[in-house]
N, C-alpha and C positions, 0 to 999 in steps of 0.2 A: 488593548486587545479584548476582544469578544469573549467571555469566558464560558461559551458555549462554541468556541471553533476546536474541532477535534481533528487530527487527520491520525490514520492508520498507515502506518508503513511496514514492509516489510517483504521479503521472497516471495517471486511469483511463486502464489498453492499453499501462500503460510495462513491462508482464511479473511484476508480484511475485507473482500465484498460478501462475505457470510457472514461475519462477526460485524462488519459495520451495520447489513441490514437488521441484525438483533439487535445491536447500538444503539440505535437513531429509534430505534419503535420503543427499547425502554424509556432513554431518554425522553421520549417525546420532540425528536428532531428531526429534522430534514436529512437526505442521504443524496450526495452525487459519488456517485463511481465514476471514479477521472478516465477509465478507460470506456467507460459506456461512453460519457460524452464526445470524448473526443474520438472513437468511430463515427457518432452523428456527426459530427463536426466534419470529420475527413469523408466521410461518403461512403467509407468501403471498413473493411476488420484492419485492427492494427495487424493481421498478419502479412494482409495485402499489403498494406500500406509499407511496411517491412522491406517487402519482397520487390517492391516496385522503386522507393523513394529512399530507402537505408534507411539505419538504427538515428545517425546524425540529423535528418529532416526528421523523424518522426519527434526527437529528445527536444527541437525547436520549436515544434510545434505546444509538445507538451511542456516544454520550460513556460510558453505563455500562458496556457490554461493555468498553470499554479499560481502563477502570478496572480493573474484576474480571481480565483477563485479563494484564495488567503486572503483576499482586500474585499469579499463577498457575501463567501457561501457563509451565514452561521449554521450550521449543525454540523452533520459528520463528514468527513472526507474520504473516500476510500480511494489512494491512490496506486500507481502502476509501481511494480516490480525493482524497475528504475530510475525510479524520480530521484531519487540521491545522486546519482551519478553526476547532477550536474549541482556546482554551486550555488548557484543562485535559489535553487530546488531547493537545499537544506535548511539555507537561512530563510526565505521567506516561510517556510513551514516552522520552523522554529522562534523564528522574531513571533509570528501571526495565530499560530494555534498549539493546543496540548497535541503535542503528538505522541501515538500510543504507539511502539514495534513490536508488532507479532513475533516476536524471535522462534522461526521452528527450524532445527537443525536441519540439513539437506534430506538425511534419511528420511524423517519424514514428509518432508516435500513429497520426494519421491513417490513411498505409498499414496500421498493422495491424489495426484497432478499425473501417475506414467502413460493413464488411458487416454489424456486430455490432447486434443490435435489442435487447440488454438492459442497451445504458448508457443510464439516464436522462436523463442532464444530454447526449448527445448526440442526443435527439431532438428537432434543430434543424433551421431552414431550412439554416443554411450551418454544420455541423458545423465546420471547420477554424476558423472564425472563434471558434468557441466553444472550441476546443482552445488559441489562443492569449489568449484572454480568461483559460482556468484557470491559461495555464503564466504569464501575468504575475502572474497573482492568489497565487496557488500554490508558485511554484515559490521566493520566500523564506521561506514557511513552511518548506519540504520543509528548504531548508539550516539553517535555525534549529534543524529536530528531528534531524537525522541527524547521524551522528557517522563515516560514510562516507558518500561520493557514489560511485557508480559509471555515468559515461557508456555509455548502453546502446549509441545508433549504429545499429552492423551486425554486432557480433559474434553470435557462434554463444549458444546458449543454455550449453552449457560452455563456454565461453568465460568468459560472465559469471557465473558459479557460479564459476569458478577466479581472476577477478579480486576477487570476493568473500571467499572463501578466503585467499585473499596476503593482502589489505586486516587479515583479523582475525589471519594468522599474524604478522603486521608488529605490530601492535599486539600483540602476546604474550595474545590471549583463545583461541589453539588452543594 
């Protein structure tokens, strides 16, 4: 294994496309966000895509991309909300890269994700209810695939880039 493949897991709104792009620029790595590409890839927003093809075609499409991109990408990975859900997602992330989970409790999801109109899964009647539905569901997978946790909370966004940092300097992968 590459000991420069990172992937970020964690709650849609828990920061890994903000915390990877700080990631990848300290590091000095490269950055794919697994949901950017895979809109170019589909044509259209994962919410279309959602709305049009289900949650089950979208999770097939994106079980490939992880595949390809764990046998790939070396630098950071910022993956979707969902990727645990399926198994083969967990292990290839896990066999193939350090994986870091953004662990942020639902509440705070919430504050930061309730203005956002391009989470799927949170256009709900009662959003919050559906944030603690993901993080019961969810949040054993995330520890099952991660090989750090990092409590997001309230720190600063360097903050949590530097406690990512430590986490892999401690582990002797810097």
């Amino acid at each position: 294994m590459n000991l420069m493949r990172l992937a970020l897991i964690g709650l849609p709104g828990s920061g890994k496309s903000t915390v990877g792009r700080q990631l990848a620029r300290r590091l000095q790595l490269g950055l794919i966000d697994t949901d950017q590409l895979l809109e170019q890839r589909l044509g259209c927003s994962i919410r279309d895509f959602f709305a049009n093809e289900g949650e089950s075609r979208f999770r097939d499409v994106e079980e490939q991309l992880v595949d390809e991109l764990t046998q790939t990408h070396d630098g950071v990975l910022s993956t979707g909300g969902g990727v645990v859900l399926r198994a083969p997602n967990r292990e290839h992330l896990h066999q193939r890269c350090h994986v870091i989970y953004l662990r942020s409790t639902p509440e705070e999801v919430y504050r930061r994700v309730r203005h956002d109109q391009n989470r799927p899964l949170l256009q709900v009647e009662d959003p919050m209810q559906r944030l603690r539905e993901l993080f019961v569901l969810r949040d054993p997978l995330y520890q099952e695939t991660a090989h750090f946790t990092v409590e997001t909370g309230r720190p600063s966004l360097a903050t949590l880039v530097n406690m990512i940092v430590m986490q892999l300097e401690l582990a002797g992968l810097l």
